[in-house]
Backbone bond lengths (Angstrom), bond angles and torsions (degrees), N, CA, C in turn:
res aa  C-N    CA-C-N  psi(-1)  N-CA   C-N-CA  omega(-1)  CA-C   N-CA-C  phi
1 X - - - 1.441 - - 1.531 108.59 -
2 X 1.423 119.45 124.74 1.412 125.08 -160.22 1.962 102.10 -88.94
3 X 1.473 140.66 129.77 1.528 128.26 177.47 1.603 121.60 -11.31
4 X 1.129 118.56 -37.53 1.716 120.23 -177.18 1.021 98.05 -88.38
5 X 0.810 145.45 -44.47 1.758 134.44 167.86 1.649 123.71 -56.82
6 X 1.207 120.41 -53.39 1.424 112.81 127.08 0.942 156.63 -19.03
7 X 1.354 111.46 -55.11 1.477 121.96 -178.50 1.782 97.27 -80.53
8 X 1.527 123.19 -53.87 1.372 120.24 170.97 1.518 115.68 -42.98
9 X 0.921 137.48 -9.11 1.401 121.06 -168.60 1.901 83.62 -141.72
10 X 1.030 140.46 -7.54 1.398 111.24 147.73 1.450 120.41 -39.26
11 X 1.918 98.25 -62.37 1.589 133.65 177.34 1.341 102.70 -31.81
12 X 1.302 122.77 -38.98 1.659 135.88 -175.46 1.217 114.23 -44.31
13 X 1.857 87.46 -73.45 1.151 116.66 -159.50 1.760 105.82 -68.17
14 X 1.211 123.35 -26.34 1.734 136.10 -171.53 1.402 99.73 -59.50
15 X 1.701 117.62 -67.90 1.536 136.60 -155.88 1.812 85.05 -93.16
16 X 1.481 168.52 -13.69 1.182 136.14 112.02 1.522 130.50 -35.61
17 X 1.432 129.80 -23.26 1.448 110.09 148.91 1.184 125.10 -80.06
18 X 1.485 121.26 -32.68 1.650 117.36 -161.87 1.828 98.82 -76.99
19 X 0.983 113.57 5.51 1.477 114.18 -154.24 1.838 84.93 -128.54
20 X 1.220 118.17 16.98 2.059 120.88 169.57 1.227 70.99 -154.38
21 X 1.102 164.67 -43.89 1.575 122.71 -155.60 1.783 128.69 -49.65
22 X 1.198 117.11 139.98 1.554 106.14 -167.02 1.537 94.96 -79.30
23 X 1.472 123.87 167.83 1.503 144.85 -160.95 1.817 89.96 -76.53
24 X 1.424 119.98 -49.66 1.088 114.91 -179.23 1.362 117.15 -72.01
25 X 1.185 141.44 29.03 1.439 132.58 -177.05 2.180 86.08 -134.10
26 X 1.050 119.78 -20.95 1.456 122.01 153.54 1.609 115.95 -56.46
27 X 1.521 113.51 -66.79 1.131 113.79 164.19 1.633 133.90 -45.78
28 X 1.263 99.57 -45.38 1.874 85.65 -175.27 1.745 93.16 -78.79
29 X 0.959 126.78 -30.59 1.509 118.03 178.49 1.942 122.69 -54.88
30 X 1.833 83.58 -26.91 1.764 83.20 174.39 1.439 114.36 -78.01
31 X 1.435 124.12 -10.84 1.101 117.43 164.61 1.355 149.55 -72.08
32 X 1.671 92.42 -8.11 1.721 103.12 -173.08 1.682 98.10 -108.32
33 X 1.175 117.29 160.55 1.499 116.86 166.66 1.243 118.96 -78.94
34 X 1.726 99.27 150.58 1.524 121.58 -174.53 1.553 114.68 -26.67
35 X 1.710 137.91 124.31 1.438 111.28 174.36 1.106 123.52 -76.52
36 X 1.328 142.12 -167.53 1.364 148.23 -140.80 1.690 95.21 -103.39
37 X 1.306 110.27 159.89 2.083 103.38 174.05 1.563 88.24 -61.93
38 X 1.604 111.83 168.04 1.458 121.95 171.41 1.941 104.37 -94.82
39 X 1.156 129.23 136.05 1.184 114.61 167.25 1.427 125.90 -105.60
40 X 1.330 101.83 29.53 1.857 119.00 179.22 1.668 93.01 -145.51
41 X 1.762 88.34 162.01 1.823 97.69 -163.98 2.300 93.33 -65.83
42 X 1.257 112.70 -14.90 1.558 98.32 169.68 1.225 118.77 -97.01
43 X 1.551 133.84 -6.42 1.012 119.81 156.03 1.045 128.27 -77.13
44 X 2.019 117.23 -22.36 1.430 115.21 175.49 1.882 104.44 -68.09
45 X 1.185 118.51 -46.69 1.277 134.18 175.54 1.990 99.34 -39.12
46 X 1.354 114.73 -60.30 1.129 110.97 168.96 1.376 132.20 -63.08
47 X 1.183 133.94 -19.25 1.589 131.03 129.99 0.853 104.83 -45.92
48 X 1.572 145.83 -81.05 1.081 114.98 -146.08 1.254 148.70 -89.87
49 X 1.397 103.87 -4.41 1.838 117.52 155.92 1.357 101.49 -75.63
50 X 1.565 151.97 -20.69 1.345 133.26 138.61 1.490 127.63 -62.70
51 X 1.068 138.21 6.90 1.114 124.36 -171.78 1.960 86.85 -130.26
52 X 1.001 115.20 2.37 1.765 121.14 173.15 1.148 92.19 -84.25
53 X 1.769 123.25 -74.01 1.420 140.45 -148.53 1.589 90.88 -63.80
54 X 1.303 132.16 -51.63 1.650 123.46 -174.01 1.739 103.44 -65.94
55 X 1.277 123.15 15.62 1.691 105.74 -173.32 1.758 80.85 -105.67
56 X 1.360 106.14 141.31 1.879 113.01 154.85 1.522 117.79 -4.92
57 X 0.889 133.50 100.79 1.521 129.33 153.52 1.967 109.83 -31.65
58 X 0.965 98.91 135.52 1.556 119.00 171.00 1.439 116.72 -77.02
59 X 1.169 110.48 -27.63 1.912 116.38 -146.30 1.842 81.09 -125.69
C-alpha cells in the first residue's frame, strides 16, 4: 500500500469514529489538556482523532 492509500483510509478510519463516538467520551476528554504533537505517523494520527473529537459535535 503506497502513503495515499494509507493516508486515505487512515482519514476513513478517524471521521468513522468521531462520527460513533458517544457524547460522553467528548466530555471527559474536554477535561484533560490538549495532547502533545505526535512525532510518528500514530502519534500524528493520535492528534488527530483528538483534536476532531474536542471540536463541537455536529449531530
Amino acid at each position: 500500500m503506497d502513503r495515499t492509500v494509507r493516508r486515505v483510509a487512515a482519514d476513513a478510519v478517524i471521521r468513522w469514529a468521531v462520527e460513533r463516538v458517544p457524547p460522553t467520551v467528548r466530555e471527559v476528554l474536554a477535561r484533560y489538556p490538549d495532547g502533545a504533537p505526535g512525532r510518528s505517523r500514530l502519534g500524528e494520527l493520535h492528534r488527530q482523532l483528538e483534536a476532531e473529537l474536542r471540536r463541537p459535535s455536529t449531530s
